[in-house]
C-alpha positions as a Markdown table, in Angstrom:
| # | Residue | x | y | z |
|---|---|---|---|---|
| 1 | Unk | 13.4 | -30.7 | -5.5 |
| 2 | Unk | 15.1 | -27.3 | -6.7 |
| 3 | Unk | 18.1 | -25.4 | -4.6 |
| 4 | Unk | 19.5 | -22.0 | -4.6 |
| 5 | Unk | 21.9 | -20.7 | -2.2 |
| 6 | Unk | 19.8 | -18.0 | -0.8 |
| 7 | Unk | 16.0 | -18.1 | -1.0 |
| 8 | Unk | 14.9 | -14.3 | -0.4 |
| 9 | Unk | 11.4 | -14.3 | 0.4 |
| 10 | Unk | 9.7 | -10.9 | -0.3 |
| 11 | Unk | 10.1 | -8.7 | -3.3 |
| 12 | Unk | 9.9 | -5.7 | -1.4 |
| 13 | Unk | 12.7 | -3.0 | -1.8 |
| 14 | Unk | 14.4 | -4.9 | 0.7 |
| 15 | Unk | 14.6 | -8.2 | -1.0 |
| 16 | Unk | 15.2 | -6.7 | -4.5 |
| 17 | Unk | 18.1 | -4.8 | -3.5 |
| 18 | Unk | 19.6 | -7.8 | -1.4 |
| 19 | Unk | 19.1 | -10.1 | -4.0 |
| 20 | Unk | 20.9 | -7.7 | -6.7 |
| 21 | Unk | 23.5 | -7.4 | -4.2 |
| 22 | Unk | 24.2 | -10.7 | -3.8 |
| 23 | Unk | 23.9 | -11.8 | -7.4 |
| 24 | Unk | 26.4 | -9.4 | -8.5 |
| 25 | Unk | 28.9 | -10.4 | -5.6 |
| 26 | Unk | 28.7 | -13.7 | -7.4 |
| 27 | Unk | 25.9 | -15.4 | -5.4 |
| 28 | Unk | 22.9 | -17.7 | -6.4 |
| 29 | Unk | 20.0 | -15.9 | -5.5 |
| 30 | Unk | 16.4 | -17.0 | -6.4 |
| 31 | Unk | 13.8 | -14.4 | -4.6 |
| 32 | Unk | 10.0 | -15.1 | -4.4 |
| 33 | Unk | 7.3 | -12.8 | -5.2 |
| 34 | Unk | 3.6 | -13.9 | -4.6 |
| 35 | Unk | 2.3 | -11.3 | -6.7 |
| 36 | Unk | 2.0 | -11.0 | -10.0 |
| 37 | Unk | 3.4 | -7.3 | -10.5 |
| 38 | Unk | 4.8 | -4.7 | -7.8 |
| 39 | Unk | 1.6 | -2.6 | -8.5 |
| 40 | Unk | 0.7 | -1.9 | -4.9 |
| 41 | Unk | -1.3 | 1.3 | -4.2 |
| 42 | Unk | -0.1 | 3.3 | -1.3 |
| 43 | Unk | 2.7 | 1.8 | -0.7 |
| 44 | Unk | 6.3 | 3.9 | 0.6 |
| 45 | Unk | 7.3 | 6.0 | -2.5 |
| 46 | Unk | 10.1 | 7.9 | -0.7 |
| 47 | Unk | 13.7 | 7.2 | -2.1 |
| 48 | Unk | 16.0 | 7.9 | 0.6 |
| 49 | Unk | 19.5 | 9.9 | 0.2 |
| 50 | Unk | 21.3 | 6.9 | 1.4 |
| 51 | Unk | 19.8 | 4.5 | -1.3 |
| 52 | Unk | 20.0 | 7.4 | -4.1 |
| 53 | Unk | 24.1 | 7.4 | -3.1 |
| 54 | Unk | 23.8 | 3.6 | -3.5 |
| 55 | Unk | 22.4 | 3.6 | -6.8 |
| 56 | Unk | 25.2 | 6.1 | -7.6 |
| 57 | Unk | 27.5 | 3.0 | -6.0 |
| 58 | Unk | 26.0 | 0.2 | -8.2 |
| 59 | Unk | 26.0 | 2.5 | -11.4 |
| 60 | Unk | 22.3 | 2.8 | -11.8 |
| 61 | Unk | 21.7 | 6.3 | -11.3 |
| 62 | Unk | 21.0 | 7.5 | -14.8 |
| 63 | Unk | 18.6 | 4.4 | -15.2 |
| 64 | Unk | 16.8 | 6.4 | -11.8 |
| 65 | Unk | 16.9 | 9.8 | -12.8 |
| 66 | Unk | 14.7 | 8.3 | -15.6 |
| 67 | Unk | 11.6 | 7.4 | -13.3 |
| 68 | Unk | 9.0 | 9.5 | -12.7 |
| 69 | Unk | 9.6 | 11.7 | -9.9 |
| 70 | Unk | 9.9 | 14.3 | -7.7 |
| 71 | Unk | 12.2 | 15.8 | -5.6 |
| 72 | Unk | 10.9 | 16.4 | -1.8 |
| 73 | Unk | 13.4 | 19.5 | -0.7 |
| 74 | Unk | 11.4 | 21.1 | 2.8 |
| 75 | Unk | 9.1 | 19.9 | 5.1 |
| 76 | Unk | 6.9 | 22.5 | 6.5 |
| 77 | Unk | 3.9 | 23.5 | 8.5 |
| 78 | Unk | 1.5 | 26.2 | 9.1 |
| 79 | Unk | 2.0 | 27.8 | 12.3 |
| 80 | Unk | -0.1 | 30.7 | 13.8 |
| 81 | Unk | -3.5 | 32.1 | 13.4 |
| 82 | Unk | -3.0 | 32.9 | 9.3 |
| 83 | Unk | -1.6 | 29.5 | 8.7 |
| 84 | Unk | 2.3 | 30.7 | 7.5 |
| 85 | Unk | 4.2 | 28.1 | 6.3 |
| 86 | Unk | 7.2 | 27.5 | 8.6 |
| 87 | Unk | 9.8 | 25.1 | 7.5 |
| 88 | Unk | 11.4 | 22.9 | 10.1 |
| 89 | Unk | 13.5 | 20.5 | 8.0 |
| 90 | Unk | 15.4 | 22.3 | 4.9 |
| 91 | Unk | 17.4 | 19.4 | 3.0 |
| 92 | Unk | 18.4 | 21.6 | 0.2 |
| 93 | Unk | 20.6 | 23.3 | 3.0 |
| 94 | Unk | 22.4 | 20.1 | 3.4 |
| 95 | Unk | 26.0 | 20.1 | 1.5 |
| 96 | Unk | 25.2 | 16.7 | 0.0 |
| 97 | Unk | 25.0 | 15.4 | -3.4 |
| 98 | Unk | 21.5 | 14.2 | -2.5 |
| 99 | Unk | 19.8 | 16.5 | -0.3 |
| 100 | Unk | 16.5 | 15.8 | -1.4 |
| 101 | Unk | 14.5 | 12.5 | -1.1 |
| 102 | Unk | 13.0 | 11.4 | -4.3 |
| 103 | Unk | 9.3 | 10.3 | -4.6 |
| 104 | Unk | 9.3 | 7.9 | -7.0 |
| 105 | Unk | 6.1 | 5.0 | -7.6 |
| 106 | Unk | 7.4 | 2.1 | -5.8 |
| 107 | Unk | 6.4 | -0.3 | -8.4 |
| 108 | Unk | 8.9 | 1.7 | -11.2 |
| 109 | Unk | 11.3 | 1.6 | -8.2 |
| 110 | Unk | 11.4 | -2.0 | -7.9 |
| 111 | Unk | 10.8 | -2.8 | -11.6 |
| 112 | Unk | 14.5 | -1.2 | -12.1 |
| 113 | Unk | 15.7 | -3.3 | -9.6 |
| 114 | Unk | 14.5 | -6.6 | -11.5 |
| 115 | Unk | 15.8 | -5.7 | -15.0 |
| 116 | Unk | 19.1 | -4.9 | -12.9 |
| 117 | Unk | 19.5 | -8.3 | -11.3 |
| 118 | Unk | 18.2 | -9.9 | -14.8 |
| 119 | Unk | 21.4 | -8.9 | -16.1 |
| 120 | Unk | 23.1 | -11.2 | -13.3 |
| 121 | Unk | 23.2 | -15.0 | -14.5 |
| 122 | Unk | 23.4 | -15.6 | -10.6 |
| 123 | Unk | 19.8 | -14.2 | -9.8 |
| 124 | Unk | 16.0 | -15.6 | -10.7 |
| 125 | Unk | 13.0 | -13.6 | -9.6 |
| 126 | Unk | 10.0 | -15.9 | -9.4 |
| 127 | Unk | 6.8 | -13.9 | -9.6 |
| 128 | Unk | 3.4 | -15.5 | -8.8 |
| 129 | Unk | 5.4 | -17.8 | -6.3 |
| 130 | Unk | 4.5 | -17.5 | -2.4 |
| 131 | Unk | 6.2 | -18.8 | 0.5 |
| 132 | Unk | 3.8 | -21.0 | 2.7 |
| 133 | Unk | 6.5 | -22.4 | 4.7 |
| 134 | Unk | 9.6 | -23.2 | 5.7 |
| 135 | Unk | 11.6 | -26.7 | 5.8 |
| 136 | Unk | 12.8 | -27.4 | 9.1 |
| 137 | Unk | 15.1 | -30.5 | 9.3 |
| 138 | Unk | 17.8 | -31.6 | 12.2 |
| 139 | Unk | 17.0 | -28.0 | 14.2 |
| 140 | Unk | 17.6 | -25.0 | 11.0 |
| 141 | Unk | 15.9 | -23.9 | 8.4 |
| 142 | Unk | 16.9 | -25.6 | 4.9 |
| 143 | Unk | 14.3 | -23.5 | 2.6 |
| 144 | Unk | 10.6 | -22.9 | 2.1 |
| 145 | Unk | 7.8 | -24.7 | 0.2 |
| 146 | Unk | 5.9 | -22.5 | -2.4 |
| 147 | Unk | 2.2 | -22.5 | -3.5 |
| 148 | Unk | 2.3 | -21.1 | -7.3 |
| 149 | Unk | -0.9 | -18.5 | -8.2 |
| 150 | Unk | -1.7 | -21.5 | -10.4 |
| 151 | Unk | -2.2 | -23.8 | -7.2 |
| 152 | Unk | 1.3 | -25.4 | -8.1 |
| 153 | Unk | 3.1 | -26.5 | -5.4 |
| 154 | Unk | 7.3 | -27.1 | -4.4 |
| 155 | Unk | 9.8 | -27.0 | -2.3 |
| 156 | Unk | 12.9 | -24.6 | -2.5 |
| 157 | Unk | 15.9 | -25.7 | -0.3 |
| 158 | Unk | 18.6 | -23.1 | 0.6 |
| 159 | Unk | 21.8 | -22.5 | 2.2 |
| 160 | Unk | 20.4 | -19.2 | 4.1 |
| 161 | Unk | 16.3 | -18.0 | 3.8 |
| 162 | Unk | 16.1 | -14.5 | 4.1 |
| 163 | Unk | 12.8 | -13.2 | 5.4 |
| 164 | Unk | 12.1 | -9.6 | 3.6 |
| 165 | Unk | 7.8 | -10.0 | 3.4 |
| 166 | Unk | 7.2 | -7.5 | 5.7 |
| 167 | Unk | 5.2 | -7.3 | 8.9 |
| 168 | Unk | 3.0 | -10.0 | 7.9 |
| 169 | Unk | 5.7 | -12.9 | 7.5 |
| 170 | Unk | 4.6 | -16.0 | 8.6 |
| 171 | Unk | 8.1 | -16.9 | 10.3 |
| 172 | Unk | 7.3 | -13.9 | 12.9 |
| 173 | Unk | 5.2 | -16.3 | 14.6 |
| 174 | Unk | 8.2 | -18.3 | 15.3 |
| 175 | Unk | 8.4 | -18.3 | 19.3 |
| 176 | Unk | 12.2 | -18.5 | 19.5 |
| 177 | Unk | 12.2 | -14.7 | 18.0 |
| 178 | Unk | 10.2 | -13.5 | 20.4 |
| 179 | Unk | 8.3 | -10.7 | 18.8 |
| 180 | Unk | 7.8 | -7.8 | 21.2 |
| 181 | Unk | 5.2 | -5.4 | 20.3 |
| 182 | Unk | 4.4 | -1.4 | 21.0 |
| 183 | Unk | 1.1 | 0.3 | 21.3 |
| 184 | Unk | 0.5 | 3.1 | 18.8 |
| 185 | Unk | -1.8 | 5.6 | 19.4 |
| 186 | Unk | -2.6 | 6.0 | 16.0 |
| 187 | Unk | -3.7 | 4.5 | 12.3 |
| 188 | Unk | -3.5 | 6.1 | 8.9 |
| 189 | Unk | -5.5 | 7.2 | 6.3 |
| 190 | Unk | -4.0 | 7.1 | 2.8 |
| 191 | Unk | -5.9 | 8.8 | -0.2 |
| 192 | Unk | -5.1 | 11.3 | -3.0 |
| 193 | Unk | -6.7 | 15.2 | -3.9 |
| 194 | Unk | -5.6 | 17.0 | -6.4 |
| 195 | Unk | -2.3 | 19.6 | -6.7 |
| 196 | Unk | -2.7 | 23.2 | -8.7 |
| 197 | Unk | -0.3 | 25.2 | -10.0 |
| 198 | Unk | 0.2 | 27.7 | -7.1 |
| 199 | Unk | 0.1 | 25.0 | -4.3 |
| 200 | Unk | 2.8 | 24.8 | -1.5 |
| 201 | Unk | 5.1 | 22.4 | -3.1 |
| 202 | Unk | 7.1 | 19.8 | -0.8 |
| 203 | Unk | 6.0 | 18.3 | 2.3 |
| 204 | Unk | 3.6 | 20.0 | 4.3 |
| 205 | Unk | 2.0 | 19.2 | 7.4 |
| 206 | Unk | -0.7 | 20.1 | 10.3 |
| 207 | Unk | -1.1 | 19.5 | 13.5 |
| 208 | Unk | -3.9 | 21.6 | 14.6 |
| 209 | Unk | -7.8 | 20.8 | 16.4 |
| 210 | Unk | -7.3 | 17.1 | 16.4 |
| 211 | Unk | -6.5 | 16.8 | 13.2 |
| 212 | Unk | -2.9 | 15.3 | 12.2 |
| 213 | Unk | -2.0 | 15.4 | 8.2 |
| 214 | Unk | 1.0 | 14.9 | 5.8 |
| 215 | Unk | 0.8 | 16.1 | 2.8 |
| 216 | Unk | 3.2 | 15.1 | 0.0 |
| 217 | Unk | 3.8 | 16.5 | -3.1 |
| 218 | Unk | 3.6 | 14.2 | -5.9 |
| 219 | Unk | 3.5 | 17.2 | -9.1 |
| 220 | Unk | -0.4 | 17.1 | -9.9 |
| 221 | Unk | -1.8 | 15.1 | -6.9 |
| 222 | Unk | -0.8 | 15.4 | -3.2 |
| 223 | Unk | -0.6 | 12.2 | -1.7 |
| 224 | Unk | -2.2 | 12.4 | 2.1 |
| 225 | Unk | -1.7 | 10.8 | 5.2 |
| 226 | Unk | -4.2 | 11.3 | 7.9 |
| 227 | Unk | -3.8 | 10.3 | 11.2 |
| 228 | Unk | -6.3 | 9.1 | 13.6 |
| 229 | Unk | -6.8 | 7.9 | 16.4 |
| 230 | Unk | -6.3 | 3.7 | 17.2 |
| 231 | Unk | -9.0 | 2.1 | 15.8 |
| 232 | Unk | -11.2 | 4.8 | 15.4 |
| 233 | Unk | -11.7 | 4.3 | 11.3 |
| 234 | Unk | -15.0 | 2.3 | 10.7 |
| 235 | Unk | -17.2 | 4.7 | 12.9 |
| 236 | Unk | -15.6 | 7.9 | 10.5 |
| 237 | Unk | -16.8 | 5.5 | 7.3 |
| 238 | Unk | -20.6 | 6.3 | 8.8 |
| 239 | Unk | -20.1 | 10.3 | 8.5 |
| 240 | Unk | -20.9 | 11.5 | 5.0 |
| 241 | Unk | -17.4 | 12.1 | 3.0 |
| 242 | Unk | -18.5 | 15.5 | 1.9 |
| 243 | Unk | -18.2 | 16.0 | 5.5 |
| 244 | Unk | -14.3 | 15.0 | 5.1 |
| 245 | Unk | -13.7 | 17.1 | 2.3 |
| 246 | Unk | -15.3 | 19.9 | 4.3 |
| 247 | Unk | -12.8 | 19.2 | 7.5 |
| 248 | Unk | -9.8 | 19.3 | 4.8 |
| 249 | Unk | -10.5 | 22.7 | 3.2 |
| 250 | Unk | -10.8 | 23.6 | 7.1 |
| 251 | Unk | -7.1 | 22.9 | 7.4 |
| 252 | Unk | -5.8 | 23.9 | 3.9 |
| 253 | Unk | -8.2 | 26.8 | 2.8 |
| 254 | Unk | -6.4 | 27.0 | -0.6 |
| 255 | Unk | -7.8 | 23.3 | -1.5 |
| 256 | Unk | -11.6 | 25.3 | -1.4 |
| 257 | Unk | -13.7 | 25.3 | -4.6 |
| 258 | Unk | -11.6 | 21.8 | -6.2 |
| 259 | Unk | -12.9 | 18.6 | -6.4 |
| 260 | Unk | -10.7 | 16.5 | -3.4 |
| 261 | Unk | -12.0 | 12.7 | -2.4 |
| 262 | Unk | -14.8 | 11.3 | -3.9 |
| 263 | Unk | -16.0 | 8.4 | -2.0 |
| 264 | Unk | -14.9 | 6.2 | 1.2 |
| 265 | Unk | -13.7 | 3.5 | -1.3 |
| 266 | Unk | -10.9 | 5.9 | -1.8 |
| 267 | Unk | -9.7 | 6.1 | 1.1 |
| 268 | Unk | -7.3 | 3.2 | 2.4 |
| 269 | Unk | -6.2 | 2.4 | 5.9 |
| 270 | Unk | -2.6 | 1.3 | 7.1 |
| 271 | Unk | -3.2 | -0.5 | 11.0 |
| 272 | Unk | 0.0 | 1.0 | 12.4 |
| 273 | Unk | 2.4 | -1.2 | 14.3 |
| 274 | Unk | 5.5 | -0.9 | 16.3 |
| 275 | Unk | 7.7 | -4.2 | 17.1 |
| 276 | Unk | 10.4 | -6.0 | 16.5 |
| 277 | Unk | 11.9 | -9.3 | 17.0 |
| 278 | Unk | 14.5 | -9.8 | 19.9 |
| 279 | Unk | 16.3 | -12.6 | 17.8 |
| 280 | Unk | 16.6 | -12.0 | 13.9 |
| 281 | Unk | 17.7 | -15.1 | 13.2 |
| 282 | Unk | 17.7 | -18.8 | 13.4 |
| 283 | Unk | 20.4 | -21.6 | 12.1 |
| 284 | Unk | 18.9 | -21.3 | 8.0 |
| 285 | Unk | 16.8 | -18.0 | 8.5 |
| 286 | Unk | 17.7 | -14.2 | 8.8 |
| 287 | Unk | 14.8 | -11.8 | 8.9 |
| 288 | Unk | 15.3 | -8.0 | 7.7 |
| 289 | Unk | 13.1 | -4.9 | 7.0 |
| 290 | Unk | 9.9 | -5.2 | 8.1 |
| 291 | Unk | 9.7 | -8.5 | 9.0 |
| 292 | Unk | 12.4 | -8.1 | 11.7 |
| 293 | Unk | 11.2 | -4.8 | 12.9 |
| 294 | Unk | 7.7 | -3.3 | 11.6 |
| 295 | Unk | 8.2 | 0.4 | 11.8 |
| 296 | Unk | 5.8 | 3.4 | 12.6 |
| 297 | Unk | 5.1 | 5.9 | 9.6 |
| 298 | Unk | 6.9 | 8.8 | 11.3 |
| 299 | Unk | 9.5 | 10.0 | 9.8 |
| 300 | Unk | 9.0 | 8.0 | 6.5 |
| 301 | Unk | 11.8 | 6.0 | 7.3 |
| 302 | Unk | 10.5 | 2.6 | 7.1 |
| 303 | Unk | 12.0 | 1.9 | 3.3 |
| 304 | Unk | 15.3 | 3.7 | 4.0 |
| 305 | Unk | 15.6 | 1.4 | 7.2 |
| 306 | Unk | 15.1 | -2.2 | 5.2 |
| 307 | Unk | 17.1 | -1.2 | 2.2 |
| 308 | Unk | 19.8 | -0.4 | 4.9 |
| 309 | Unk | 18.9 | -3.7 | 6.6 |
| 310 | Unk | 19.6 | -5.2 | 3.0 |
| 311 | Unk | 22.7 | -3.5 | 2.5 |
| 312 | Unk | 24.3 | -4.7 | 5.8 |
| 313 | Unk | 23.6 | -8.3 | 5.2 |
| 314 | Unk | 25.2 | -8.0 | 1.7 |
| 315 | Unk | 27.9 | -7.0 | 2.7 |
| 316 | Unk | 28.4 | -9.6 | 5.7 |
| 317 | Unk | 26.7 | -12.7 | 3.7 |
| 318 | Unk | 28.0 | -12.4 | 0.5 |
| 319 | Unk | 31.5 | -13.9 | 0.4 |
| 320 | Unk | 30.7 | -16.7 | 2.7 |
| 321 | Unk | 27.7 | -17.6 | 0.8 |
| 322 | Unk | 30.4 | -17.7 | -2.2 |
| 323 | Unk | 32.7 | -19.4 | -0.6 |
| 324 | Unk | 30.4 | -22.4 | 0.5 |
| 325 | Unk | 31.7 | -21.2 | 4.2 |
| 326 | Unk | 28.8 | -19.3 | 5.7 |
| 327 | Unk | 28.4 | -20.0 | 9.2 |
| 328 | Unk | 26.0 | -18.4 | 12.5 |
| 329 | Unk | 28.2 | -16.3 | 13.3 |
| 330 | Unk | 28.0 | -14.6 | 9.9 |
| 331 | Unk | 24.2 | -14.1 | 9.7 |
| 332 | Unk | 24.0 | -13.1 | 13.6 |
| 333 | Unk | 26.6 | -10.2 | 13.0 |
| 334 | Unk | 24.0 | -8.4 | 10.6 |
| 335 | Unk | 22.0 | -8.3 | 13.9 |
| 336 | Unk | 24.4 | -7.1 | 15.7 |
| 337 | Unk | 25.5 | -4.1 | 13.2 |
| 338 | Unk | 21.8 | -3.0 | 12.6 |
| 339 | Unk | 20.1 | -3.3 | 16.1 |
| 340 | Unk | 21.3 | -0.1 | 18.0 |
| 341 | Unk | 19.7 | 2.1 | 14.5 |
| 342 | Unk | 16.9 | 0.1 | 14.6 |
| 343 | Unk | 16.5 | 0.0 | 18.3 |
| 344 | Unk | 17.4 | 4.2 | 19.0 |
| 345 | Unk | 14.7 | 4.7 | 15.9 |
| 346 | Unk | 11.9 | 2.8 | 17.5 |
| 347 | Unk | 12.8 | 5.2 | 20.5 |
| 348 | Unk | 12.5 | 8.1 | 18.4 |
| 349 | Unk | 9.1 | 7.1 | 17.2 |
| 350 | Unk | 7.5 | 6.0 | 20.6 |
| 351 | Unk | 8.8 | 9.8 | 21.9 |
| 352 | Unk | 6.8 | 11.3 | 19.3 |
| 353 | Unk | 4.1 | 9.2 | 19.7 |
| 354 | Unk | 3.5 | 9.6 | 23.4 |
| 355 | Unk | 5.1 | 13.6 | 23.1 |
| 356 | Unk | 3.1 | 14.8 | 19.9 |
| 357 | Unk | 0.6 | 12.2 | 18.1 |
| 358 | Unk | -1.0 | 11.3 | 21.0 |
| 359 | Unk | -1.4 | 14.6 | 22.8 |
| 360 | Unk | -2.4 | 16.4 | 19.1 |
| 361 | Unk | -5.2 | 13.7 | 18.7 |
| 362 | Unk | -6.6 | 14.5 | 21.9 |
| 363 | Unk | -6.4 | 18.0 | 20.9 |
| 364 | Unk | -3.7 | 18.9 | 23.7 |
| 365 | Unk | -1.3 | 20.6 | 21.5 |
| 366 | Unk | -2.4 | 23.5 | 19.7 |
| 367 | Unk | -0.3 | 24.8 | 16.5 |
| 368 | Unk | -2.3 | 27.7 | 16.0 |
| 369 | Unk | -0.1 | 29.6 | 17.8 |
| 370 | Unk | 3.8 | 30.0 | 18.0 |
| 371 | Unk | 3.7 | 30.5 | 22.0 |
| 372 | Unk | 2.5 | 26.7 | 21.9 |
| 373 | Unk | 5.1 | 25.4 | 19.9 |
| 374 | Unk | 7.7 | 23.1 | 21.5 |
| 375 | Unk | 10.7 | 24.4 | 22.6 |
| 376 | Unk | 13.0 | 22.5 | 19.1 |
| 377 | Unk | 10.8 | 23.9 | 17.2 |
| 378 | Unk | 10.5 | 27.8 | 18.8 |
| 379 | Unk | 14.6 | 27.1 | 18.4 |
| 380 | Unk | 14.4 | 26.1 | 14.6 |
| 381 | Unk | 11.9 | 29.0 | 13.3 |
| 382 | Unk | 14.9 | 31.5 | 15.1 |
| 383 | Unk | 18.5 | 29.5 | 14.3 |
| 384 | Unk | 17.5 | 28.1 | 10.5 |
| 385 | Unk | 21.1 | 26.5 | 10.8 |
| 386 | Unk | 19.0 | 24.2 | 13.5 |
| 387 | Unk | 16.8 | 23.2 | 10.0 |
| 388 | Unk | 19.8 | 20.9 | 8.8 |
| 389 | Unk | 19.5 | 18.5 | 12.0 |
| 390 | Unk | 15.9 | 17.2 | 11.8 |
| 391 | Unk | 16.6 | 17.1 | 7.6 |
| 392 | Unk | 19.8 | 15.1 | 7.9 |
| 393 | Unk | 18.4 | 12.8 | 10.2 |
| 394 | Unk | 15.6 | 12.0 | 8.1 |
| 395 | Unk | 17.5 | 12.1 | 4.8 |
| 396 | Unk | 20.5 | 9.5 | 5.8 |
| 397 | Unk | 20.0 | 8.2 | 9.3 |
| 398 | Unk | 22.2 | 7.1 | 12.4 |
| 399 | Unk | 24.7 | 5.0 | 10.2 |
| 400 | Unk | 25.4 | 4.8 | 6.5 |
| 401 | Unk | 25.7 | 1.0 | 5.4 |
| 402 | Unk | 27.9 | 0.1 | 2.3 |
| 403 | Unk | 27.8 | -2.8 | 0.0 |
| 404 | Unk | 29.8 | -5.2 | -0.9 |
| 405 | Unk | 32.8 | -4.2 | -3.1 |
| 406 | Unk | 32.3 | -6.8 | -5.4 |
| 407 | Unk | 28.2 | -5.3 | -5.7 |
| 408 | Unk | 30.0 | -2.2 | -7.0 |
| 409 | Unk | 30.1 | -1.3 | -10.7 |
């Protein structure tokens, strides 16, 4: 029988920086991976303003500014007949030390984090290890057994599990959290083309003939996300993909005459969803990120929103779970403090769903031409002062959460 403090399941962003929080505030942390790397294709690259300032907090900003990256300052579209690029979120206008949000490989993200929390003699990263479920004794959770990628299996008992695995977890089928779900009108298409020198640099989107796409800038590839409409993926696999190439040169003309996707293989789907848990916790168990409250791609706030998640229970865990005094009350108050963000966000994202996805995928809303526009953004292309809302929004949030002092360095 092995025991750790806090078991944090999930070595996500939000379970890495929790656990590195918590180990440095003194704490015995022991988080299980079930993979063998973070090497995940496709996965949320974006680095958040609030997270670069807490980098800055825990002295690891230097070791960041190392990682590949680059630096998304604009988000823009083409608006009008000849396609000009209007931007309607400027975060270099912000008067921030980050006004920018950093695309970085999520895997070199979370890699720092490990060799960070390495150098904590409090914190144990177990790769290869996956939760299968938890021990329930006397009504609250005491830990989780583990099956090992070598069929290995255990049992870790715990003052406090922390679920950070995502929308997937197996304690979301717990019926005393009552998951409630909301329908999206949409799924995602995730693949790469290639960037030239001369490109539009930044984000860049379109919203134009049913047709819904991001565009990042990742320095020589642009990484895409297409939206579709629910469940409407396998029947596109049957059309040829030269036919999908075709339709993006339709939208971006300057991508003509380059080689872009070359099979379907390439091209991966995310099934969005929209839901959260009404109760986060149970005596033993705290769920955050993800596996409290799976979040919708728009806005790109998903990561920012668990690594806040993470930050909040640091700092209200972290001297209890020292102390040997933690108590309900402790682990219900990080509910408490991230709810109303989490709750006003999913808002946010249902509005746009049922106000712009939905309507632009049944080709209601035409961006061709300014006179369509909505009324924000009409406002925006005349006041660019109006730029710095949508941009500081997306770059820090509703709140700001800080660690623990004792995190700090």
């Amino acid at each position: 029988m092995e025991r750790t403090t806090c078991c944090i399941v999930g070595g996500g962003p939000a379970g890495m920086v929790l656990g590195l929080l918590l180990a440095r505030s003194g704490v015995e942390v022991t988080v299980l991976e079930k993979h063998n790397d973070f090497l995940r294709d496709f996965r949320g690259d974006t680095v958040h303003p609030t997270t670069l300032r807490l980098l800055d907090d825990l002295g690891l900003a230097e070791q960041f500014a190392e990682l590949p990256q680059r630096h998304l300052n604009r988000l823009q579209l083409p608006i009008g007949p000849a396609g000009e690029l209007f931007t309607f979120s400027d975060f270099a206008s912000l008067n921030v030390k980050y006004n920018y949000i950093a695309m970085v490989p999520q895997w070199d993200f979370l890699d720092m984090l490990a060799d960070a929390g390495k150098q904590e003699p409090t914190f144990t990263l177990r790769m290869n290890t996956e939760a299968t479920e938890l021990i329930r004794e006397g009504g609250r959770v005491n830990g989780v057994r583990y099956r090992t990628a070598d069929g290995q299996t255990g049992e870790l008992r715990a003052t406090i599990t922390v679920a950070c695995d995502g929308r997937k977890s197996f304690v979301r089928t717990m019926p005393e959290l009552g998951l409630r779900d909301f329908p999206t009108p949409m799924d995602v298409r995730w693949f790469r083309v290639p960037r030239q020198a001369g490109d539009p640099a930044g984000g860049i989107g379109l919203i134009r003939e049913h047709a819904f796409t991001v565009m990042l800038d990742r320095g020589d590839y642009f990484q895409v996300a297409s939206i579709i409409g629910k469940g409407t993926d396998p029947q596109g696999r049957n059309r040829p993909i030269e036919e999908f190439n075709a339709a993006l040169v339709r939208y971006f003309p300057w991508m003509a005459g380059r080689e872009l996707v070359r099979s379907w293989d390439d091209v991966k789907v995310l099934h969005v969803v929209l839901d959260r848990l009404r109760k986060w916790h149970v005596p033993g168990l705290l769920c955050i990120g993800d596996a409290a409250h799976a979040m919708s791609p728009v806005g790109g706030v998903g990561i920012n929103l668990a690594v806040q998640d993470a930050v909040a229970a640091a700092r209200h865990l972290a001297e209890p779970l020292r102390d040997g005094r933690l108590r309900r009350e402790h682990v219900a108050a990080v509910q408490r403090r991230r709810w109303p963000t989490t709750v006003l966000i999913q808002r946010f994202q249902r509005l746009i769903h049922d106000n712009v996805v939905g309507p632009a995928l049944r080709g209601e809303i035409d961006f061709g031409s300014t006179a369509h526009l909505p009324l924000p953004l009409r406002a925006m292309s005349n006041i660019p002062q109006l730029r710095k809302i949508p941009a500081y929004l997306l770059a820090y949030g509703a709140v700001l959460e800080r660690p623990p002092k004792t995190a700090l360095r």
